[in-house]
DRENLUMMI-874979 format. One record per atom (N, C-alpha, C, CB): x, y, z. Coordinates in steps of 0.05 Angstrom, whole numbers, plus 5000, padded with zeros to 4 digits. Glycine has a CB too. Layout:
<nodes>
XYZ ...
</nodes>
This chain:
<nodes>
369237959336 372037869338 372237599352 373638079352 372037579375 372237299392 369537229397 373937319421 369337009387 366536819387 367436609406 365536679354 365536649436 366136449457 364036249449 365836559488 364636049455 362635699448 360635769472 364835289455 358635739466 355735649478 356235429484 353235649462 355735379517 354435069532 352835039545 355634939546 350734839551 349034909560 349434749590 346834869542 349734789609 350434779640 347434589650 350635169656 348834479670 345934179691 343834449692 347133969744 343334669704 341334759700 340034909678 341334839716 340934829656 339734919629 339335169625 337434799623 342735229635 343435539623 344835609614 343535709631 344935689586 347235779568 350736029585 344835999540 352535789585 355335939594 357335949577 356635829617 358536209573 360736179549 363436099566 361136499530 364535949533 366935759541 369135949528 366835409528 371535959530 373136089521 376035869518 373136359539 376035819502 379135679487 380935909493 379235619447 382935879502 384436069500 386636069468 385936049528 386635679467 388435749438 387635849416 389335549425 384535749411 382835929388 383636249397 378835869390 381936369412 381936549417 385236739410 380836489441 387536579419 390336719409 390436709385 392736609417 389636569367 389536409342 388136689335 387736069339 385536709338 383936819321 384737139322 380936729327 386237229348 387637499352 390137539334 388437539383 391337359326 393937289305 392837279281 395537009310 390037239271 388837199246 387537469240 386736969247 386537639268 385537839257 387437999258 383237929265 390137989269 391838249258 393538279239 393338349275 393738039229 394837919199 392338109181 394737479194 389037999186 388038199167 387638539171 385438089161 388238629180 387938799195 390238959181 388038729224 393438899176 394838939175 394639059139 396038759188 393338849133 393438909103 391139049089 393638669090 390039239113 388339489112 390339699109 386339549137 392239769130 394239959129 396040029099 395939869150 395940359100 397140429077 400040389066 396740649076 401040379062 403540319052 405340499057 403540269027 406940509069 409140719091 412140529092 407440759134 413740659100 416040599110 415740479140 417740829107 414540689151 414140609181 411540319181 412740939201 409840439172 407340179166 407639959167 406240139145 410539949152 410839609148 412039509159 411539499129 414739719170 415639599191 414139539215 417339719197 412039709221 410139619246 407639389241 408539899257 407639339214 405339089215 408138859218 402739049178 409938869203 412338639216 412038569238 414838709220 413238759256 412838719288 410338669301 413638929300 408138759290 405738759306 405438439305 402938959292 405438389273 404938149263 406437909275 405238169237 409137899282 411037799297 409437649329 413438059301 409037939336 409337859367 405737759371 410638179392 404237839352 401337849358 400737479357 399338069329 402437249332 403337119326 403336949350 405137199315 406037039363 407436949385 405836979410 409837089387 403737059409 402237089437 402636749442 398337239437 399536649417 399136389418 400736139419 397936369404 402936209395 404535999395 406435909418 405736029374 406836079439 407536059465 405935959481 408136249474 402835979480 401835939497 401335579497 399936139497 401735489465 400935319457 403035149461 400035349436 405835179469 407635149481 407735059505 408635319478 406535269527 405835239552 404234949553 404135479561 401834909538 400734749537 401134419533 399734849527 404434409526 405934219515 408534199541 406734329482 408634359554 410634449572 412534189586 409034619595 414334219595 415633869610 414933959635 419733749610 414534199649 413934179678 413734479686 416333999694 412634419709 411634789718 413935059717 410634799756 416135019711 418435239707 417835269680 421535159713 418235049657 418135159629 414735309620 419034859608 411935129629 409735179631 410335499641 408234959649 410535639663 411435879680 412836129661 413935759704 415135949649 416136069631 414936169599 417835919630 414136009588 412035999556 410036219565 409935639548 408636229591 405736429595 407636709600 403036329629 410036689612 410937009612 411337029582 414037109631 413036879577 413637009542 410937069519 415536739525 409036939529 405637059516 404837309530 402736829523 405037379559 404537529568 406137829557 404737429590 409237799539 411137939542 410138039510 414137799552 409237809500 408437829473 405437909474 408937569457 403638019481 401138109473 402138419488 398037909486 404138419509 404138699513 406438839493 404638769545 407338719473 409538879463 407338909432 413438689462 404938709427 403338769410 400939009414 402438529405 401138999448 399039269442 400939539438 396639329471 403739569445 405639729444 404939759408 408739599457 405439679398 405239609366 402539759349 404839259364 400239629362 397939869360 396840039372 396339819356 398340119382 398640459395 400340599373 400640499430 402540479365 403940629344 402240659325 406340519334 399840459309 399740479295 397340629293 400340319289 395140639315 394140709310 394841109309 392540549320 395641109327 397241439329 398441579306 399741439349 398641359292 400841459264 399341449237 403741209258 396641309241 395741249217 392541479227 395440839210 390541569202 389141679193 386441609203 389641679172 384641729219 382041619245 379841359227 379241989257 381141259201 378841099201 380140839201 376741159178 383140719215 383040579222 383240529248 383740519210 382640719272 382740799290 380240539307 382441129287 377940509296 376440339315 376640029320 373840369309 378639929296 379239639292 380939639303 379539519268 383139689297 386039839304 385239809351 386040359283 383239939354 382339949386 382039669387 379340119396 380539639381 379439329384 381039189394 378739189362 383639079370 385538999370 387739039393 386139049350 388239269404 389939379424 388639329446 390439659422 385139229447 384739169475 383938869481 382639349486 384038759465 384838419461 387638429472 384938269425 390038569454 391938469470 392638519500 393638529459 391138769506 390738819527 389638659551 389838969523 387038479539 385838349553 387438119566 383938289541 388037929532 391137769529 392537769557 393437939506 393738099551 395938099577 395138059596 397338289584 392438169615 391338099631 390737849644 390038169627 389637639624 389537339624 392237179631 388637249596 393537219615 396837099622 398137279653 399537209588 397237439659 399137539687 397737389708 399337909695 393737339695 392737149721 393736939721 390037069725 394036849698 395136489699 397936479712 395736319664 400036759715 402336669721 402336739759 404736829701 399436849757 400336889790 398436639803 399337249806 396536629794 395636309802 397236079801 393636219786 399436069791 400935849783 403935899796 401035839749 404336109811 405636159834 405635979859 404836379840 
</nodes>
């Protein structure tokens, strides 16, 4: 799923780099495909909508932040990513709970990226306190 960049550091030792925009990017790319594994339901689709919505919105907020006019709006953009990867793992919990155990291990995956996600954005907003 997330492929961190290899660098190689003054003492010639491989350290992984982590983009955070790729990285949102590529969490918004895999639940778009992800989505279009799921069977076709009433509920289904309404929950790849939403999943798809807010999973979306992690990055494009963050990418926001990154553009920010000053440390209130910057402050502001990382809660609303923060608000958005936790209302996306809300999303695959439904789905995975509702749907049939063999999409249950991707489906994880996914729920603990956003998970992680959220984690990442609550450090950036308390460091930035």
């Amino acid at each position: 799923m997330i492929n961190p960049k290899i660098q190689i550091n003054s003492n010639n030792q491989k350290t992984k780099l982590y983009d955070l925009e790729e990285r949102t990017f590529i969490f918004a790319k895999d639940t778009a495909l992800f989505c279009k594994t799921l069977p076709r339901g009433i509920s289904n689709i309404e929950y790849q909508r939403q999943v798809i919505r807010s999973s979306s919105s992690v990055g494009a907020n963050y990418i926001e932040a990154n553009e920010s006019l000053g440390k209130k709006d910057f402050s502001m953009r990382i809660k609303i990513s923060r608000k958005e990867a936790k209302e996306s793992a809300y999303w695959f919990r439904l789905i995975i709970e509702t749907n049939a155990k063999d999409i249950e291990v991707s489906g994880k995956k996914l729920l603990n990226e956003a998970l992680e996600l959220k984690k990442i954005f609550s450090s950036i907003i308390n460091k930035t306190k």
